[in-house]
C-alpha positions as a LaTeX table, in Angstrom:
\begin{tabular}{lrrr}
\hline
Residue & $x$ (\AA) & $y$ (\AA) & $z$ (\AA) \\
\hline
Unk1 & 80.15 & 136.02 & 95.65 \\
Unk2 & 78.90 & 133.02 & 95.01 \\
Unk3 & 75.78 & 132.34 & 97.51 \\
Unk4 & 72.44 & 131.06 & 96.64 \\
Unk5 & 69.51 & 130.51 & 98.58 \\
Unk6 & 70.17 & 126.82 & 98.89 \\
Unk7 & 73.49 & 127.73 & 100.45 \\
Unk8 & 72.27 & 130.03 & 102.84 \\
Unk9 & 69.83 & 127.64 & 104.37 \\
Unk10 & 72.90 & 124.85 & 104.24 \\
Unk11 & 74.99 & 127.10 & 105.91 \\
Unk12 & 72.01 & 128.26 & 108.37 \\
Unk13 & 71.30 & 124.49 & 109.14 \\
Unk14 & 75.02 & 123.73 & 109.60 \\
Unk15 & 75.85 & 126.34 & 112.08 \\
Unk16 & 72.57 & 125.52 & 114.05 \\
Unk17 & 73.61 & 122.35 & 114.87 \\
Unk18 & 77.45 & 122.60 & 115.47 \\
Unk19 & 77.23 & 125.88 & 117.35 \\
Unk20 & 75.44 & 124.06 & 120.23 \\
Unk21 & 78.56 & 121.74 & 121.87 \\
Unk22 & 76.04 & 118.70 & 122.34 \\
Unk23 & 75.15 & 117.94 & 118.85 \\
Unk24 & 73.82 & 114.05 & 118.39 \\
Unk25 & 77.33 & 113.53 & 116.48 \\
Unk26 & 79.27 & 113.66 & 119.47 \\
Unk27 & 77.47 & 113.11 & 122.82 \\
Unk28 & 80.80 & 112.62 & 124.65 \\
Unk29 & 83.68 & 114.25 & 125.36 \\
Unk30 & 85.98 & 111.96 & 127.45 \\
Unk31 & 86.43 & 108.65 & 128.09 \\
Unk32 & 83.42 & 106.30 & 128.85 \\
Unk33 & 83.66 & 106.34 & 132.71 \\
Unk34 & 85.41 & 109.72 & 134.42 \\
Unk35 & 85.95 & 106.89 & 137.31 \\
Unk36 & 89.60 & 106.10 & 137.84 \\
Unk37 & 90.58 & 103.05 & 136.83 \\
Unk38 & 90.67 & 99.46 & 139.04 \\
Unk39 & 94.67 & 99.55 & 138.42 \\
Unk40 & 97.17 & 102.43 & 138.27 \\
Unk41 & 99.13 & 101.17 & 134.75 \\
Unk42 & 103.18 & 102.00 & 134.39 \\
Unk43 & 102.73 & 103.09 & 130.89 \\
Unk44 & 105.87 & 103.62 & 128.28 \\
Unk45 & 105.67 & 105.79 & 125.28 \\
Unk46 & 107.67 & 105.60 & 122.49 \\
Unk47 & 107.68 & 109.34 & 121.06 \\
Unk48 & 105.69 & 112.02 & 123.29 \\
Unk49 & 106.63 & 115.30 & 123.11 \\
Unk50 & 104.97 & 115.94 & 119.51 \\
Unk51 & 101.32 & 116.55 & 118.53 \\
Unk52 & 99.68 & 113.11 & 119.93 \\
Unk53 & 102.42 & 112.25 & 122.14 \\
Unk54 & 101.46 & 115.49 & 124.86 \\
Unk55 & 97.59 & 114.24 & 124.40 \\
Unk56 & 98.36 & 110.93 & 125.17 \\
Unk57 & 100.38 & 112.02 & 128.30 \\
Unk58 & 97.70 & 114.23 & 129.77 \\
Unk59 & 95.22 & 111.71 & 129.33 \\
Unk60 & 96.91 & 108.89 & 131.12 \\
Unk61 & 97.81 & 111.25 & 133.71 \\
Unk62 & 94.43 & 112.27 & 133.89 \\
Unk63 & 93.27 & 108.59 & 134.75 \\
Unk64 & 95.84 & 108.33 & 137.24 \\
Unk65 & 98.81 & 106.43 & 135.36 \\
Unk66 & 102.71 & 106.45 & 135.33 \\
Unk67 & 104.65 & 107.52 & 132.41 \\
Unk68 & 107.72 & 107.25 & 130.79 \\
Unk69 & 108.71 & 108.30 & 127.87 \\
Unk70 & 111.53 & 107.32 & 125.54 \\
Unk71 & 112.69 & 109.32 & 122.87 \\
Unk72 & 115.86 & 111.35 & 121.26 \\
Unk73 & 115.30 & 114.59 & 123.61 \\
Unk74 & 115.05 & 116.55 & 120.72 \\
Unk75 & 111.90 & 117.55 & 120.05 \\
Unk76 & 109.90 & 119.98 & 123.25 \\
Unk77 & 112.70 & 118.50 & 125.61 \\
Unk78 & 110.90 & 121.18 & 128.25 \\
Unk79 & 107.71 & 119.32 & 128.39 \\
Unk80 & 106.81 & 117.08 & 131.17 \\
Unk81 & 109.68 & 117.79 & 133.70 \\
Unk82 & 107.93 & 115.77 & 136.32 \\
Unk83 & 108.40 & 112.65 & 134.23 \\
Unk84 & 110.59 & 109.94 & 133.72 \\
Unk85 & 112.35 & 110.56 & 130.20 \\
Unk86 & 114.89 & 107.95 & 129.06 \\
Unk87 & 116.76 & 109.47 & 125.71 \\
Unk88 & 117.76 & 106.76 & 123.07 \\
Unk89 & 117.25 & 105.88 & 119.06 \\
Unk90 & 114.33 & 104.00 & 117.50 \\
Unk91 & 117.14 & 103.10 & 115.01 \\
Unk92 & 118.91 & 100.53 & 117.21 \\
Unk93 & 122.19 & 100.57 & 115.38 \\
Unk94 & 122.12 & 104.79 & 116.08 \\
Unk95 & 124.72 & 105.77 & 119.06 \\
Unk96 & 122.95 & 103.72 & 122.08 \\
Unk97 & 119.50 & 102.49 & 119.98 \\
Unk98 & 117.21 & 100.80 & 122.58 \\
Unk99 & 119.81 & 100.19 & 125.28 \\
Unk100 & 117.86 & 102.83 & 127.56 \\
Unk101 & 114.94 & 100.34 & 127.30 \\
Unk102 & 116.48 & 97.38 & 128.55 \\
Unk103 & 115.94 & 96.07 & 132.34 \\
Unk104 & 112.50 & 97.64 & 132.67 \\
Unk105 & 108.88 & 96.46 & 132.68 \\
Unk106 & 106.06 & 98.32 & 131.88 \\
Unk107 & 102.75 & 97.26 & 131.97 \\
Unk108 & 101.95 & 98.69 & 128.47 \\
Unk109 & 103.81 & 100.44 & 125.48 \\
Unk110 & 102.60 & 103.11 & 123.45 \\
Unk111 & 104.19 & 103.29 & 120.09 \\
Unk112 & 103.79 & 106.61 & 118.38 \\
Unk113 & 107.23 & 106.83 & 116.10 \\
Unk114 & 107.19 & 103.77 & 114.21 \\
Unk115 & 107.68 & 103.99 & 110.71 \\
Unk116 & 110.38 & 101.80 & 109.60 \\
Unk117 & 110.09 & 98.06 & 109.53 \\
Unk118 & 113.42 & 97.58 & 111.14 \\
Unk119 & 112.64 & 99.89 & 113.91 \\
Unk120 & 109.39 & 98.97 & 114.78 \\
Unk121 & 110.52 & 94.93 & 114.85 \\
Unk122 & 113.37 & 96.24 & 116.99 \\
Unk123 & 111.45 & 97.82 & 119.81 \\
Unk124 & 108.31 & 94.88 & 119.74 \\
Unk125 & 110.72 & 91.98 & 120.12 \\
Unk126 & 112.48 & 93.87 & 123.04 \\
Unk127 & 109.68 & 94.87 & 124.36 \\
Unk128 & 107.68 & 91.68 & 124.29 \\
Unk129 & 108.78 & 89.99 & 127.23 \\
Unk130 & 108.91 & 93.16 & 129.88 \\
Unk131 & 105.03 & 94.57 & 128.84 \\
Unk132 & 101.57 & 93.25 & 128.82 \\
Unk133 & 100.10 & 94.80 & 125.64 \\
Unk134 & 101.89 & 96.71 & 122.60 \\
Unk135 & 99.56 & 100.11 & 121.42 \\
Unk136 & 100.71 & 100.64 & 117.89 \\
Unk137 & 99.41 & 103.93 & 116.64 \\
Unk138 & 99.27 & 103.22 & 112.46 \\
Unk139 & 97.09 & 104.64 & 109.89 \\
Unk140 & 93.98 & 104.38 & 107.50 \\
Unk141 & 97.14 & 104.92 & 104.82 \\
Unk142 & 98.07 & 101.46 & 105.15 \\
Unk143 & 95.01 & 100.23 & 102.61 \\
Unk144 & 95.31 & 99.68 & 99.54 \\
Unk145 & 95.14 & 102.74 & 97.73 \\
Unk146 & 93.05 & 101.05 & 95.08 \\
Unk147 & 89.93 & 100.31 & 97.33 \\
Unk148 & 87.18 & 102.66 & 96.44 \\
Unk149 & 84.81 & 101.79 & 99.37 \\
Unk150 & 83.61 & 99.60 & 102.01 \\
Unk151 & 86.74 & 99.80 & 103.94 \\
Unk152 & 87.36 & 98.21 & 107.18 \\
Unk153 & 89.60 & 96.42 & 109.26 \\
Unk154 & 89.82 & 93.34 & 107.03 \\
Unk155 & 90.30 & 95.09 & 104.16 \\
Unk156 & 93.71 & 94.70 & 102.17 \\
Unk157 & 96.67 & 96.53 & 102.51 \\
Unk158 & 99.42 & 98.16 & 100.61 \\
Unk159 & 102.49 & 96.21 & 99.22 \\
Unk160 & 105.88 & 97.07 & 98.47 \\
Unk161 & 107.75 & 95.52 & 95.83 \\
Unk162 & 110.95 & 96.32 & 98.09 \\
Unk163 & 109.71 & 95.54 & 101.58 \\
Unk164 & 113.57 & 96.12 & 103.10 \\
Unk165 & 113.35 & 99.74 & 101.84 \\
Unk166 & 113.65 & 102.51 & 104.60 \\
Unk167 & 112.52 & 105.89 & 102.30 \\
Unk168 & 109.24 & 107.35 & 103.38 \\
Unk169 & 107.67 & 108.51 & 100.39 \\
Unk170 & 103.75 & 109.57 & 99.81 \\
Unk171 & 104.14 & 105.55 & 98.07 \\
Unk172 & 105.85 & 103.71 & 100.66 \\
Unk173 & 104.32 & 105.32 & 103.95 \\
Unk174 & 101.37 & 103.36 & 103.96 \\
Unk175 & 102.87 & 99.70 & 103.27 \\
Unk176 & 106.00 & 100.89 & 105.52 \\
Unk177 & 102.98 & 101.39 & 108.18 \\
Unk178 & 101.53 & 98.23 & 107.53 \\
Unk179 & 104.94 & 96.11 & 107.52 \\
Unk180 & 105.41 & 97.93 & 110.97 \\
Unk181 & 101.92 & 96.35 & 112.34 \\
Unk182 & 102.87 & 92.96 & 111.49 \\
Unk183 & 106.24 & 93.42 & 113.01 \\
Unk184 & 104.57 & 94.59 & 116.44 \\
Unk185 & 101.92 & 91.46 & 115.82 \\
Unk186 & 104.32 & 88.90 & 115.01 \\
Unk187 & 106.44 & 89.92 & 118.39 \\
Unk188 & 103.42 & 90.38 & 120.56 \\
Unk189 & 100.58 & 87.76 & 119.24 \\
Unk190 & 97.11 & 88.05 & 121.16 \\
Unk191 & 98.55 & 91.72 & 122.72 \\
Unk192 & 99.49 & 93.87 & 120.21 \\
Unk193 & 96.28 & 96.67 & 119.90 \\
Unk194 & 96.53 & 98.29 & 115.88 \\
Unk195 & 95.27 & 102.03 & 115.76 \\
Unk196 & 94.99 & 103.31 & 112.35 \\
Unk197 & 93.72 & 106.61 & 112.91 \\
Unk198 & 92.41 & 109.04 & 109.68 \\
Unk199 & 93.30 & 112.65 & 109.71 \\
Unk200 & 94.26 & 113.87 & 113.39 \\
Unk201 & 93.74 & 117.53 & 114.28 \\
Unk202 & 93.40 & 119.80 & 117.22 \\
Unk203 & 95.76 & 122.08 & 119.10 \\
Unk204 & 100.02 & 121.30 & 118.42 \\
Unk205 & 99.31 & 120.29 & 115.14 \\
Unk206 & 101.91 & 122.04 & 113.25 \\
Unk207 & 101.58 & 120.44 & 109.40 \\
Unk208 & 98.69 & 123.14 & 108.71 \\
Unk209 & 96.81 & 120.00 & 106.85 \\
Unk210 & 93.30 & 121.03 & 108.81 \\
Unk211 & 94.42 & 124.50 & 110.58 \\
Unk212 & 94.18 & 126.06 & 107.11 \\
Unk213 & 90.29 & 126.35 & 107.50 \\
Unk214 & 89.63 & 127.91 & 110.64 \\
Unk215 & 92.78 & 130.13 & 109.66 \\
Unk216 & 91.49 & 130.72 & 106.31 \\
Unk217 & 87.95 & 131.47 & 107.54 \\
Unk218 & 89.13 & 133.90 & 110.18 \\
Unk219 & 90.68 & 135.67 & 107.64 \\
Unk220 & 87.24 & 136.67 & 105.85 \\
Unk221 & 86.56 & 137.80 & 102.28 \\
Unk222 & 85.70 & 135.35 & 99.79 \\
Unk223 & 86.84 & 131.66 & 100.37 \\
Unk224 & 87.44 & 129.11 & 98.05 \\
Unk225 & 85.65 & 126.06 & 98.92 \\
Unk226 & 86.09 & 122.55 & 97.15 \\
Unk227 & 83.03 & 120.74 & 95.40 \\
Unk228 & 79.61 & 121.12 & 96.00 \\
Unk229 & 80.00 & 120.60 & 99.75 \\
Unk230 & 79.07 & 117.44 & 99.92 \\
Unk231 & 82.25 & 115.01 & 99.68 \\
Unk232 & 82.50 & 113.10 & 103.15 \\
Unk233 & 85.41 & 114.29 & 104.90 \\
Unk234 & 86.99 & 112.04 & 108.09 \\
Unk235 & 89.05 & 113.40 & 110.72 \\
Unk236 & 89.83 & 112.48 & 114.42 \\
Unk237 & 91.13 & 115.30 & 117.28 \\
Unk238 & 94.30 & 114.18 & 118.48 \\
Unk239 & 92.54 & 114.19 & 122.18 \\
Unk240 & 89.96 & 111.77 & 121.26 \\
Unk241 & 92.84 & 109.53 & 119.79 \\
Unk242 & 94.86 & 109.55 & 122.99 \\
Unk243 & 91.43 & 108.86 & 125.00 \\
Unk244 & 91.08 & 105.86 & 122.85 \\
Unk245 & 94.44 & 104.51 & 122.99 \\
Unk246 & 94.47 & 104.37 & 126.91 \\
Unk247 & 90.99 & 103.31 & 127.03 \\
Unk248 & 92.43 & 100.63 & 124.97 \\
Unk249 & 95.29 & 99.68 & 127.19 \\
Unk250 & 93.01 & 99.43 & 130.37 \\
Unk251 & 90.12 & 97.60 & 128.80 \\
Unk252 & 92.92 & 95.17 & 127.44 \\
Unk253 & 91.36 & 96.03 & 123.94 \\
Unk254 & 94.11 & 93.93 & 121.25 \\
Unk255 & 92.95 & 93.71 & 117.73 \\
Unk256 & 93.07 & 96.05 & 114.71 \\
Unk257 & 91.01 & 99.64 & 114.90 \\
Unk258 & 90.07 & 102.48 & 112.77 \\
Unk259 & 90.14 & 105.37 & 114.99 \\
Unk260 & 88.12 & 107.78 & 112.50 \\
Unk261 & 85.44 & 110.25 & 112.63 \\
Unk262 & 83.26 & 111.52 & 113.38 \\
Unk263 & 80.54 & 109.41 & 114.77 \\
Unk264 & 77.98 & 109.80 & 112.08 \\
Unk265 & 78.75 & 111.25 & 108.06 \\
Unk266 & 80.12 & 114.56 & 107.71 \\
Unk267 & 80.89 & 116.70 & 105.00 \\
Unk268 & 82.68 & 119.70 & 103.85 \\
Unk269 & 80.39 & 122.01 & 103.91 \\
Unk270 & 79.80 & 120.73 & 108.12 \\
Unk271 & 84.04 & 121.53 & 108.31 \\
Unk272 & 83.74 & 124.82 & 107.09 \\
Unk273 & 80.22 & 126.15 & 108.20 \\
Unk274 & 81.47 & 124.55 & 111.25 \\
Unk275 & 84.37 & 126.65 & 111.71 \\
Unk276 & 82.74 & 129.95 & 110.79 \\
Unk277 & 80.15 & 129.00 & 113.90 \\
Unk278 & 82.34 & 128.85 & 116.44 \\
Unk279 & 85.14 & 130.88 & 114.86 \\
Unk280 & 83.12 & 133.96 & 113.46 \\
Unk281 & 84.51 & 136.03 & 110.84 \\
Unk282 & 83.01 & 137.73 & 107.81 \\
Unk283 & 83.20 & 135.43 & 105.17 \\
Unk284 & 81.53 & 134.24 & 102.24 \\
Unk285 & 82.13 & 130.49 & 100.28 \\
Unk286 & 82.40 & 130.31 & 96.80 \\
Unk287 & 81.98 & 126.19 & 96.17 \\
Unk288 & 83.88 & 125.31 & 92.90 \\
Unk289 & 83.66 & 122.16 & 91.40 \\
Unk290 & 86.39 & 119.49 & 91.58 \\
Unk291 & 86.94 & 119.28 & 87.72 \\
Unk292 & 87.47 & 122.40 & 87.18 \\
Unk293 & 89.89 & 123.33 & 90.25 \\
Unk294 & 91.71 & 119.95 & 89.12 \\
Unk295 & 92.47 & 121.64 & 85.41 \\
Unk296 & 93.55 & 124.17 & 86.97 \\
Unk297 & 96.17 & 122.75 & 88.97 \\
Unk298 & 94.22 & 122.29 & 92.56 \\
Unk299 & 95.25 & 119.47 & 94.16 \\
Unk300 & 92.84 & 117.80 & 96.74 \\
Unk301 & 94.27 & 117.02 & 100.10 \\
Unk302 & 97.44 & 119.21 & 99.66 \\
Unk303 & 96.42 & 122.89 & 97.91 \\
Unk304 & 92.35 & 121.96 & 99.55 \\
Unk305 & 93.43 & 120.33 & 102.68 \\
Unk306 & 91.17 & 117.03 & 104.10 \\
Unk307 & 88.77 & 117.39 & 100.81 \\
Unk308 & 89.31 & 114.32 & 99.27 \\
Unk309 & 87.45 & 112.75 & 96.32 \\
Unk310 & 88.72 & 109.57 & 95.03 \\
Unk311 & 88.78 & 106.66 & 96.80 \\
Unk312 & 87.56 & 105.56 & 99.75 \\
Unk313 & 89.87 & 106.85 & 102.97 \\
Unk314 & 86.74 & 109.36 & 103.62 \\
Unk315 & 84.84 & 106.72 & 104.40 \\
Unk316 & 86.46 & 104.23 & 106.28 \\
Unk317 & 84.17 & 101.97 & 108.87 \\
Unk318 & 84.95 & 103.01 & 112.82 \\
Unk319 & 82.27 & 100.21 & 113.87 \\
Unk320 & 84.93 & 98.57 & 115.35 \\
Unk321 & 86.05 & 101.05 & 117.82 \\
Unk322 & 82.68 & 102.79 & 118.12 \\
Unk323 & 81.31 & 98.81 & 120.05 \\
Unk324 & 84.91 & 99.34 & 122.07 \\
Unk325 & 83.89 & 102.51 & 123.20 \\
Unk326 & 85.70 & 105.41 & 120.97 \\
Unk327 & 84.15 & 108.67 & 121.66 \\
Unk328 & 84.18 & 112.00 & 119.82 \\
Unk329 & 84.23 & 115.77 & 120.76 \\
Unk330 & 81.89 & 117.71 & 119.41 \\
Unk331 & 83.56 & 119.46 & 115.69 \\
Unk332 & 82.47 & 122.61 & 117.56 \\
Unk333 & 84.92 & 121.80 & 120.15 \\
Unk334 & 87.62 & 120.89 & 117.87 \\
Unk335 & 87.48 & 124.01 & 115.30 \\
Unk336 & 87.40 & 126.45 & 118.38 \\
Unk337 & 90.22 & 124.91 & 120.64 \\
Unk338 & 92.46 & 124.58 & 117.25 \\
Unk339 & 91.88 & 128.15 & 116.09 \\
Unk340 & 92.31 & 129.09 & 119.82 \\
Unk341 & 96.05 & 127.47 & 119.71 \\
Unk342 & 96.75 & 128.67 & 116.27 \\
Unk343 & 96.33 & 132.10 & 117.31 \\
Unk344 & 98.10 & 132.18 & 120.72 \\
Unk345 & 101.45 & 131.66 & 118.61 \\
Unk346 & 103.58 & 134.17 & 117.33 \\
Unk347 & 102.93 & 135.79 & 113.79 \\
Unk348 & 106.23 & 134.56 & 112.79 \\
Unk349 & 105.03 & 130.57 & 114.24 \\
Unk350 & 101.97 & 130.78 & 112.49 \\
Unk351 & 103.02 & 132.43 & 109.17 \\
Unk352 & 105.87 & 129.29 & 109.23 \\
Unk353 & 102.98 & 127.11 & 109.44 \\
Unk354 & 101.28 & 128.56 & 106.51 \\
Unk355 & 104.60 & 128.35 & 104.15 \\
Unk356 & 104.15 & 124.84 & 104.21 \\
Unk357 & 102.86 & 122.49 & 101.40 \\
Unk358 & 99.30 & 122.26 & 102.89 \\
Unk359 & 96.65 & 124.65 & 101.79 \\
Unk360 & 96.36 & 127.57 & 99.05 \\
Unk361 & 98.53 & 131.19 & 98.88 \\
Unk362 & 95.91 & 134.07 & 98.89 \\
Unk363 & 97.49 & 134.96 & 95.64 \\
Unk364 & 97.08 & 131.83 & 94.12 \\
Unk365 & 93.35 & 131.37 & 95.63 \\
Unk366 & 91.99 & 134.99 & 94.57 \\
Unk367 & 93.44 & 134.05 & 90.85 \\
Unk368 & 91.54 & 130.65 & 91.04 \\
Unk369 & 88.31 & 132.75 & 92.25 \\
Unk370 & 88.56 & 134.97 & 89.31 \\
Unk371 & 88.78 & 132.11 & 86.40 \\
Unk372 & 85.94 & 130.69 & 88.03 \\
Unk373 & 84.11 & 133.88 & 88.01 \\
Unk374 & 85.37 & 134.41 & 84.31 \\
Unk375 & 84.08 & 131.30 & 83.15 \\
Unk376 & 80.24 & 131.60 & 84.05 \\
\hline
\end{tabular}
């Protein structure tokens, strides 16, 4: 084990202030008003029956608003049977593309499945004449990888030497992102609304990239924990995102916004000190610092999911959204309703989850403990 007394009264302070579900760093879970809205909104999302799609349904319904959705019917086709569904193709040159689209009006369009250029162009210029205001949900991944700080909304974005190219790669998702933006912009000047949201989490999220920790942590024993504890991390639950994206469309909110947090700095240690709070669980951290896990073949983000180091996408500005009026659950909230989820699945659903490329084997972790151990 690897616990001081400095730890201790980290991990003492930590817990004290994210077990209690009002901390100062989130003093509001829901929208801004819990009024309905002046107008009832006919709302049409592109995607919804995957991870932010259900949140973003729920929370229009919620405020009282009609939705359709549009999408291949392939993915949770169960969901929602009370809704309109029209099944089609972002592709528009795939069996009938967009044609399910055509001789409608919606008030609004939420796009949650854009990722290539084409597509996204496709669906904006359609769309442009038959809805008020264009939601496209992006990411922080469209900046320039280079930027090492001080990011915000103005700050540059990724190129592609190819910009025709259709191949999502870890190199072309963030300029492919950003190409999509100005497609929607270009189509929809003055009422297109940019998200770029950071990490999202919180229940249906099946990549694993954040579930690893309160999984991990439930699991006990020793736990291999990145850095000192004091790298900034960023992440946004997937609730707080859908909140934000309606409050958007009914506020008529257009304009480019980081949808990161939360509120105020956190760190790693607050992610995983967090989680063993609410969560419980006998377990004990063993911080190891980044140079060494990096020579020994730990990757940050993938093998130590959300723990980045380099650059600066852990510290993007949400200023923007924050005077708009984005609002963030408490962390306690968001470890405990996640770890809730994870564990209501099957053992065969949630060991799937863990085969995936996010997060560390136990194998490969306790042999990382042990050269870390070896070497002091």
């Amino acid at each position: 084990m690897n616990t001081t007394r400095r730890d201790f009264l980290q991990a003492s302070a930590v817990a004290a202030s994210l077990v209690g579900l009002g901390s100062a760093t989130s003093r509001v879970m829901a929208l801004p008003s819990n009024r309905r809205p002046a107008k009832k909104l006919k709302i049409l999302i592109l995607g919804g029956t995957r991870f932010l799609g259900p949140a973003l349904v729920k929370s229009a319904q919620a405020r009282g608003h009609e939705v359709t959705l549009f999408n291949r019917g392939r993915s949770n086709p169960h969901l929602f049977p009370d809704i309109e569904k029209l099944i089609g193709d972002r592709d528009p040159e795939k069996n009938d593309g967009l044609k399910a689209l055509e001789g409608r009006t919606w008030d609004a369009v939420v796009d949650t499945s854009g990722y290539i250029t084409r597509h996204a162009r496709a669906s904006a210029e359609l769309l442009a004449e038959v809805v008020g205001q264009y939601v496209f949900i992006s990411t922080i991944s469209v900046y320039d990888e280079s930027l090492q700080s001080g990011i915000n909304e103005e700050s540059p974005v990724g190129q592609l030497d190819d910009p025709s190219i259709e191949v999502i790669t870890d190199g072309s998702f963030g300029p492919l992102k950003a190409l999509c933006e100005q497609a929607v912009e270009t189509a929809l000047p003055g009422r297109s609304t940019i998200i770029r949201p950071g990490l999202i989490v919180g229940p249906l999220d099946t990549t694993y990239r954040y579930t690893y920790w309160p999984d991990r942590i439930a699991r006990g024993g020793e736990v291999l924990a990145p850095g000192d504890g004091h790298d900034p991390v960023q992440i946004i639950d997937v609730r707080d995102l859908a909140d934000f994206s309606i409050h958007c469309l009914e506020k008529g909110h257009t304009g480019v916004y980081n949808a990161v947090g939360p509120e105020c700095r956190f760190t790693m240690a607050e992610l995983v000190h967090g989680c063993k709070a609410v969560i419980g669980g006998c377990c004990t951290y063993t911080w190891v610092p980044g140079g060494f896990l990096i020579a020994q073949g730990v990757s940050e983000w993938t093998d130590m999911p959300v723990w980045v180091t380099s650059g600066g996408l852990s510290t993007v500005s949400n200023d923007r959204a924050r005077e708009k009026g984005i609002r963030f659950r408490t962390y306690a909230v968001t470890a405990k309703d996640t770890f809730d989820w994870f564990s209501s699945l099957s053992e065969a659903m949630r060991e799937k989850q863990r085969q995936q490329s996010s997060g560390i084997s136990p194998d490969r972790e306790s042999r990382i403990l042990k050269a870390w151990f070896d070497s002091q």
